[in-house]
C-alpha positions in Angstrom: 79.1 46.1 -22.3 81.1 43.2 -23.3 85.1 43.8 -24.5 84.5 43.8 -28.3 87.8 42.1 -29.3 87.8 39.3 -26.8 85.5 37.1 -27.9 85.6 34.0 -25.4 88.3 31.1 -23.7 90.7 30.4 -26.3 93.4 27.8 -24.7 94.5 26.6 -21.2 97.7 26.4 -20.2 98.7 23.7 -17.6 102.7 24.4 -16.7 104.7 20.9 -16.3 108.0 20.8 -15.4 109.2 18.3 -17.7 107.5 19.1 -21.2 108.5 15.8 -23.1 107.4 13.5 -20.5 104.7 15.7 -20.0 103.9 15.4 -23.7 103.8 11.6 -23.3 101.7 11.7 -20.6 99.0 13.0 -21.9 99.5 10.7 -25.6 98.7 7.7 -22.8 95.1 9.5 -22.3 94.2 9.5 -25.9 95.1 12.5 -26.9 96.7 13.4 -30.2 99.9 16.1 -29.4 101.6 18.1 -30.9 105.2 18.1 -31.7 106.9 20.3 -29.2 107.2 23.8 -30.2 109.8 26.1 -29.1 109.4 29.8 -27.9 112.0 33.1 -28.4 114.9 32.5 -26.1 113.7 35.7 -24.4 110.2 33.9 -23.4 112.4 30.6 -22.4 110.0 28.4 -22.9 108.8 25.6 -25.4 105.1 23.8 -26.0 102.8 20.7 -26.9 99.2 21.7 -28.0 96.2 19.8 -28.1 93.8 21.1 -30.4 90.2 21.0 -30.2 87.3 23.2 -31.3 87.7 26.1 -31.5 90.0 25.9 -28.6 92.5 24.0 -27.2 95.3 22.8 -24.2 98.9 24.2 -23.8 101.5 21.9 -22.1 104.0 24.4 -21.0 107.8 23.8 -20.2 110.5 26.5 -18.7 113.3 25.0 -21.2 115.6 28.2 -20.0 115.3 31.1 -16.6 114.4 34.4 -18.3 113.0 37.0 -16.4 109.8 36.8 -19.0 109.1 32.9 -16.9 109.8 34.5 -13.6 106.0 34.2 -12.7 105.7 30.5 -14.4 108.7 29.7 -12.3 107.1 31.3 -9.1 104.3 28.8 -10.0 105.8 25.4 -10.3 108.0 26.5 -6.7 104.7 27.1 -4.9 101.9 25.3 -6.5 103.8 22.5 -8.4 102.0 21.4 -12.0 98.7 22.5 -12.9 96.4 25.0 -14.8 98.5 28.2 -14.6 96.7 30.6 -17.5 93.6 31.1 -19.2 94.1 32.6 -22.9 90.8 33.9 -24.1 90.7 34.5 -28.3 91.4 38.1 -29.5 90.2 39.4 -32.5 92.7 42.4 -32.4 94.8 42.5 -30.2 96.2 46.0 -29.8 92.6 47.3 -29.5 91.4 45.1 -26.9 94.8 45.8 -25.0 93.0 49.5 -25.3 89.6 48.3 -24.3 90.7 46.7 -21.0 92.5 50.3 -20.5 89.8 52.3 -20.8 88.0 49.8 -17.9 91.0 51.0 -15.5 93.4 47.5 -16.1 96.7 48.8 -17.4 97.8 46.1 -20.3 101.0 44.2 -20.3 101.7 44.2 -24.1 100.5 43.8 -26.8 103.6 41.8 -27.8 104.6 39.5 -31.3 106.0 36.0 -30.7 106.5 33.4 -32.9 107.2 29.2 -32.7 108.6 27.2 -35.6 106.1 25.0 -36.9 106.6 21.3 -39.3 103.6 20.9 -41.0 102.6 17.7 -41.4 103.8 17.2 -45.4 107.6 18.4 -43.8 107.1 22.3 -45.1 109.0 24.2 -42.3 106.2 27.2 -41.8 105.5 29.5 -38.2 103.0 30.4 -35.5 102.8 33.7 -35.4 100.9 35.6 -32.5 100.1 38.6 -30.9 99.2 38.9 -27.2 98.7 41.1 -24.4 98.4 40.3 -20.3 95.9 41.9 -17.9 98.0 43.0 -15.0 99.6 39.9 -13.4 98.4 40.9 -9.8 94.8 40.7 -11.3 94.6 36.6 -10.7 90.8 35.7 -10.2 91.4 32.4 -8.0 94.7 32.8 -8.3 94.5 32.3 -12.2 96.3 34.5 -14.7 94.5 35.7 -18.1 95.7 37.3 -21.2 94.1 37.3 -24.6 96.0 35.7 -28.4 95.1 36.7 -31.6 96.0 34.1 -33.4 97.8 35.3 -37.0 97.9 31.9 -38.6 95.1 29.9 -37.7 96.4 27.3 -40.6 99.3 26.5 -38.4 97.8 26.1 -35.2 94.4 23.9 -35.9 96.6 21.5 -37.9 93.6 18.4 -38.7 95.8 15.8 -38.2 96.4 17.3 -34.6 92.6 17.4 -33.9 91.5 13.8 -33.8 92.0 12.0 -30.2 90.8 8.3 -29.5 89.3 9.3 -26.7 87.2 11.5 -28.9 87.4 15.0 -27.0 86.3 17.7 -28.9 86.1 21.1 -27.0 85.9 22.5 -23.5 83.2 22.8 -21.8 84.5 24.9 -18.2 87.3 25.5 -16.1 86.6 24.4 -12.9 88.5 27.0 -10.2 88.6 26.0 -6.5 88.7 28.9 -4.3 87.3 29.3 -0.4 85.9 32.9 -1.6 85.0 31.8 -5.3 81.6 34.2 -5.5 84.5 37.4 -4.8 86.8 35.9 -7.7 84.3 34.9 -9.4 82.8 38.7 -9.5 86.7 39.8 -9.6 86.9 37.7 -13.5 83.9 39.3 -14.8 84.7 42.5 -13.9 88.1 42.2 -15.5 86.2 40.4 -18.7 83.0 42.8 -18.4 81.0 39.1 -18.6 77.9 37.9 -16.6 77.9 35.6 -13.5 75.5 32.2 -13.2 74.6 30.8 -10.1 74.6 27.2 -10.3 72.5 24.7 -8.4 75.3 23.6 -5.8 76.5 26.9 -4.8 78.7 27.3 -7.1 79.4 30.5 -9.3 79.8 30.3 -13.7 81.4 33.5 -15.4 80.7 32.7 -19.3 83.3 33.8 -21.4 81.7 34.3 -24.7 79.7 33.0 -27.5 80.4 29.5 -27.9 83.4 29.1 -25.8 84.0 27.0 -22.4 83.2 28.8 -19.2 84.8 29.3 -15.4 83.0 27.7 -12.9 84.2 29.0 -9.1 83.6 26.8 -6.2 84.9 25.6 -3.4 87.2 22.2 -2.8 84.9 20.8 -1.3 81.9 21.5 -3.8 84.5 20.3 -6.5 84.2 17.2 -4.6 80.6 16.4 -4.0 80.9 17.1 -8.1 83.2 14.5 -8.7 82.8 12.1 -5.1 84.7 9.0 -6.7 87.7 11.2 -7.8 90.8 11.6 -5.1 91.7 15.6 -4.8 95.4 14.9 -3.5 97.5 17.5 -5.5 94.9 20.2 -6.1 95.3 23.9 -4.3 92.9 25.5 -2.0 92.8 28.5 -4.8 93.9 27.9 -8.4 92.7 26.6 -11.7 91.7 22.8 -10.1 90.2 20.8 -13.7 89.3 21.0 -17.5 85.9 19.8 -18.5 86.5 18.2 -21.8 83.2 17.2 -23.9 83.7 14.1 -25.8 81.8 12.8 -29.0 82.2 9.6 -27.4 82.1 8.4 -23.9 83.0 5.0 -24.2 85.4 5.8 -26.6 87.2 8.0 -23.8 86.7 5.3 -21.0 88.6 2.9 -23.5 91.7 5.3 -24.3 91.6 6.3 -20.6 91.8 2.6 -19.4 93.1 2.5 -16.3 93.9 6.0 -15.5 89.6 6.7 -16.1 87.6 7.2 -12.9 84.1 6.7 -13.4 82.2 9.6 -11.7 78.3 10.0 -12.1 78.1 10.8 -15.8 81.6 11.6 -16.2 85.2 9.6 -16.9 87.7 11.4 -15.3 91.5 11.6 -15.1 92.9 12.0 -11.2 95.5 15.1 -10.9 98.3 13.0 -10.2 97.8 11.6 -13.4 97.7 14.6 -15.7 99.8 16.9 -14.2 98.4 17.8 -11.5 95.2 19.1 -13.9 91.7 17.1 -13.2 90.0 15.7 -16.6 86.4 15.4 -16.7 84.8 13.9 -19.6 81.7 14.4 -21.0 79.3 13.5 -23.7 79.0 16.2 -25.8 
């Protein structure tokens, strides 16, 4: 039976090392970001969002060593930048930190955190959340989850954030590359008590929930007979690899993208080396 309180993908998180440049980075694609936000100084870290929806991308920056980054740090040393994280939404968190108990995964958390937040009119307001971790060892593909409930919606999906020339809207998957990506993939939803999907090439979909954007496992090399035009150089053997973004406008995304877009069968896409060490595919919604 599917967890009650986690109710599909929520955000991704891609770790940079440099959150500002990061930040501009990704404005050059056509996205609208966020002003950077800035965590406890126990969590050490700050942010830039890009909001969709209902979901949305995390740029995340170390700004200071704590031992609550250790594992973020760990990351960046071995892998470099890239998909780090998969937040899926919670409805409550302290009773789906109980549900994924009672399925044998001992919770890390739940635990309140908040980020200083300008609104858009100036008013100095807060994001206020409460989250909890599956076990950290427990990294389908090498990808950690944990689930958000999100307190004040109002100051996360800000409108004025939402709006991107190259018209992206949502995500549709997370593409993970793994040489054993049916075992993760049946190792996720397990840990997610979710269905598996074979697809046509091989490779293996876990959906995450009602509307929300699904994993898709599969091997490098399946990755690229999916994308053939687009260079994998900076991608892992095992890790979170791309973002599927669906667009209202493909043309739209092709023009903001300019020369960092990659045609690719019925896709624009964005090379790693070019969003931080993340692969952007774009779709027509």
């Amino acid at each position: 039976m599917a967890l009650k309180n986690v109710i599909g993908m929520d955000h991704a998180v891609v770790v940079v090392k440099d959150l500002d440049k990061a930040a501009g980075n990704w404005k050059r694609l056509g996205f609208t970001v966020s002003p950077r936000g800035t965590h406890s100084a126990k969590m050490g870290s700050g942010n830039a969002t890009i909001m969709l929806d209902p979901d949305y991308i995390e740029l995340l920056g170390v700004l200071a060593e704590t031992e609550h980054n250790a594992p973020t740090r760990a990351f960046l040393a071995r892998r470099g930048e890239g998909i780090e994280r998969i937040a899926f939404t919670a409805v409550d968190s302290t009773a789906g930190a109980e549900e994924i108990r009672a399925r044998g995964y001992e919770p890390v958390g739940p635990v309140d955190f908040e980020r200083p937040v300008t609104m858009p009119d100036g008013r100095l307001s807060a994001a206020r959340f409460r989250i909890f971790l599956w076990p950290i060892a427990e990294a389908p593909g090498g990808l950690r989850i944990f689930a958000c409930q999100h307190k004040t919606r109002e100051t996360v999906w800000i409108p004025e954030l939402m709006q991107h020339a190259n018209g992206a809207k949502h995500l549709e998957q997370v593409l993970v590359v793994s040489p054993e990506h049916a075992k993760d993939a049946a190792h996720l939803a397990r840990m997610i008590d979710r269905e598996v999907k074979a697809e046509p090439d091989g490779a293996v979909a876990v959906l995450s929930g009602s509307d929300r954007a699904d994993f898709v496992f599969l091997t490098k090399d399946q990755l690229g007979r999916r994308y053939p035009e687009v260079p994998l150089a900076g991608l892992p053997e095992r890790g979170g690899a791309a973002l599927v973004i669906a667009t209202s406008d493909l043309a739209a995304a092709e023009k903001a993208l300019g020369s960092a877009g990659v045609r690719s069968g019925d896709a624009v896409c964005v090379v790693p080396a070019a969003a931080n060490g993340t692969l952007l595919a774009f779709v027509r919604a």
